[in-house]
Wavefront OBJ file of the C-alpha trace (Angstrom):
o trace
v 109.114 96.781 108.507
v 109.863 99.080 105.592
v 108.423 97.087 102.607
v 109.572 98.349 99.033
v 108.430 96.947 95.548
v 110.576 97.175 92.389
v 110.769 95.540 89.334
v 112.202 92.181 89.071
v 115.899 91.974 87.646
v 117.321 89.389 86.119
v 119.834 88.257 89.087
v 116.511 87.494 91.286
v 115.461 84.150 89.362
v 117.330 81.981 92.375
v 115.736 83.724 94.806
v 112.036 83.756 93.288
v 112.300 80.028 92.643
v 112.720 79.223 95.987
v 110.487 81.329 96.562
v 108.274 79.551 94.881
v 108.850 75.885 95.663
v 107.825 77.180 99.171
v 104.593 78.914 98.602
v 103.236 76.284 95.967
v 103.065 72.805 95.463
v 105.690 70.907 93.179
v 102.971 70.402 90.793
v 101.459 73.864 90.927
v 104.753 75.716 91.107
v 106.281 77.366 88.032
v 110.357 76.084 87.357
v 113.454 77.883 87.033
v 112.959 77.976 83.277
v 109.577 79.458 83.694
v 110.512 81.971 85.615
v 113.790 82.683 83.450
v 111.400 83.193 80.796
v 109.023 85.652 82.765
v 111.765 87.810 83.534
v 113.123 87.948 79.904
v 109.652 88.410 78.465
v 107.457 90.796 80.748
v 109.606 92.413 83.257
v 107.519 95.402 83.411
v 104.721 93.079 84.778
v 106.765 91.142 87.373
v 107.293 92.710 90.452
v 109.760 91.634 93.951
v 108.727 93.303 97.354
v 111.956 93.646 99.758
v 112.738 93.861 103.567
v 115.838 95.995 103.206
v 117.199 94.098 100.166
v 115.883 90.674 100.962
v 113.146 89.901 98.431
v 110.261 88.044 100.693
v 107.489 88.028 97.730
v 106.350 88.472 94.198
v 103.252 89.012 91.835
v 104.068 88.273 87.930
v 101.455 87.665 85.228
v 101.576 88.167 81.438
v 100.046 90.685 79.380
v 97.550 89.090 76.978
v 94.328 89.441 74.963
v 92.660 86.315 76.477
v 89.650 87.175 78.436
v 90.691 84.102 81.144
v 93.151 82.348 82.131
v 94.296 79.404 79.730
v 96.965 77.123 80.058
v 99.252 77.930 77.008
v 99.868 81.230 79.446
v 101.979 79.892 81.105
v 104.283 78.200 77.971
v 106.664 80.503 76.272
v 104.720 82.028 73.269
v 101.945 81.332 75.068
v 99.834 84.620 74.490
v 102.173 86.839 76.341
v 101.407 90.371 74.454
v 103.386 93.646 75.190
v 99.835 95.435 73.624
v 97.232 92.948 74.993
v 94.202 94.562 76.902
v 94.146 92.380 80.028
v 97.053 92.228 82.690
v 97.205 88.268 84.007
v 98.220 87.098 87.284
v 100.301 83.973 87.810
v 101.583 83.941 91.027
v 101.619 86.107 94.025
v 103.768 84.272 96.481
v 104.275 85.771 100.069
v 107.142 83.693 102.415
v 105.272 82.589 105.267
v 107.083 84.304 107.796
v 106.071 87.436 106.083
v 102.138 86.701 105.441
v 98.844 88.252 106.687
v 101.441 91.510 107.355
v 99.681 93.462 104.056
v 102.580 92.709 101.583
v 100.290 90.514 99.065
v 97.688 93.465 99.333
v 100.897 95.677 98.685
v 101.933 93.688 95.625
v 98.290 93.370 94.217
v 97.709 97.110 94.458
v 101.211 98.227 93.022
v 100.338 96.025 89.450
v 96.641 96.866 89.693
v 98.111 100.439 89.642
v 101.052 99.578 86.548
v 97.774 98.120 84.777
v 95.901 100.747 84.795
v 98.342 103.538 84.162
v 99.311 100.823 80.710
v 96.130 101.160 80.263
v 95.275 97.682 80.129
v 90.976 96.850 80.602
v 90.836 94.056 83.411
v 93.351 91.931 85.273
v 92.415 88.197 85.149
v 93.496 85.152 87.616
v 92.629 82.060 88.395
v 92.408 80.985 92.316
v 91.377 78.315 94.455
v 87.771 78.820 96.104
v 89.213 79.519 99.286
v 90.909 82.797 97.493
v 88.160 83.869 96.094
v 87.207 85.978 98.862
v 90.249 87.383 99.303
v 90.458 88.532 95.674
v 87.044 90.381 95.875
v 88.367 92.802 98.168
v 90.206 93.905 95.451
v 87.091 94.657 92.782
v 87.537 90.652 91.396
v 84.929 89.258 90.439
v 84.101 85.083 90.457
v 83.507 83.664 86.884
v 82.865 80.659 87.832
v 85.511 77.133 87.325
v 88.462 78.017 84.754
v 89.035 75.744 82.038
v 92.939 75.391 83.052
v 93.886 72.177 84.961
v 97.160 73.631 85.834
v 98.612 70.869 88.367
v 95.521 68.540 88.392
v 93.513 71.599 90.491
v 90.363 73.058 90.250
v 90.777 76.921 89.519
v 87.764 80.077 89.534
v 88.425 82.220 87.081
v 88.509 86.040 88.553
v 88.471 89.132 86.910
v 88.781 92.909 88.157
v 87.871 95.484 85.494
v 90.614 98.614 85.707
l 1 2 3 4 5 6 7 8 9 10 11 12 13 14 15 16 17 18 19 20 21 22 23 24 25 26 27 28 29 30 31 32 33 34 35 36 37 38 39 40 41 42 43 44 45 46 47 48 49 50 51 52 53 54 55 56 57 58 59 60 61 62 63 64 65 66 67 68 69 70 71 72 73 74 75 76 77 78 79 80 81 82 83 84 85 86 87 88 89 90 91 92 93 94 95 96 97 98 99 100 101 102 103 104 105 106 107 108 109 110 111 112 113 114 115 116 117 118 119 120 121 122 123 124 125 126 127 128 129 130 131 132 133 134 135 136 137 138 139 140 141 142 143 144 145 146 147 148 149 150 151 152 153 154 155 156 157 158 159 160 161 162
């Protein structure tokens, strides 16, 4: 498999929502308009990976000055800032058929890299405690339960310093 990550375009939106809807539950899962938004508003911190040309995952996340996660982040005008210190992450979806194969890993590195060459401080996300593991092997720390109740779930805050 020849894995390759670019930066989203704006023709992708169909593809990322379905995307979606797979890897998250309705109430969980960011909508069309969401994600219309994203791409409009922080392209350079959205990012597709492709099998030849087929996109099969994603990792998007605004750039903020909130320390956390908060749920006006995820509204338009919610704290998305082009100069903010701390690169967010609000999804990184992987199609199933495509998972445990190293292409989240891929996708985490590649805007842990973007991050740091912006020179943004930390990346912040919020997971479920199963994840939490999984983010530490990436330098993330466990803050503890996030004040967001996006989709009626309990969230950990996590943070990786850059």
């Amino acid at each position: 498999m020849n894995i390759r990550i670019r930066q989203v375009k704006p023709n992708d939106l169909d593809e990322i929502t379905r995307i979606e809807s797979i890897c998250f539950p309705e109430a969980e899962a960011a909508t069309k308009e969401s994600f219309k938004y994203r791409i409009a508003a922080f392209p350079k911190s959205f990012y597709v990976a492709l099998d030849e040309e087929k996109i099969i995952g994603f990792i998007n996340g605004a750039v903020t000055n909130y320390n956390t996660i908060v749920d006006e982040l995820y509204e338009p005008e919610g704290g998305h800032n082009p100069e903010g210190k701390n690169q967010s992450i609000f999804g990184l979806d992987v199609l199933p058929k495509y998972q445990r194969q190293g292409i989240a890993e891929k996708l985490m590195r590649h805007m842990m890299e973007k991050s740091k060459e912006s020179r943004r401080e930390k990346m912040i996300l919020t997971c479920k405690e199963r994840l939490i593991h999984y983010y530490e092997k990436f330098g993330y720390e466990n803050k503890g339960i996030s004040q967001s109740v996006h989709g009626g779930v309990t969230w950990y805050d996590m943070e990786a310093k850059l």
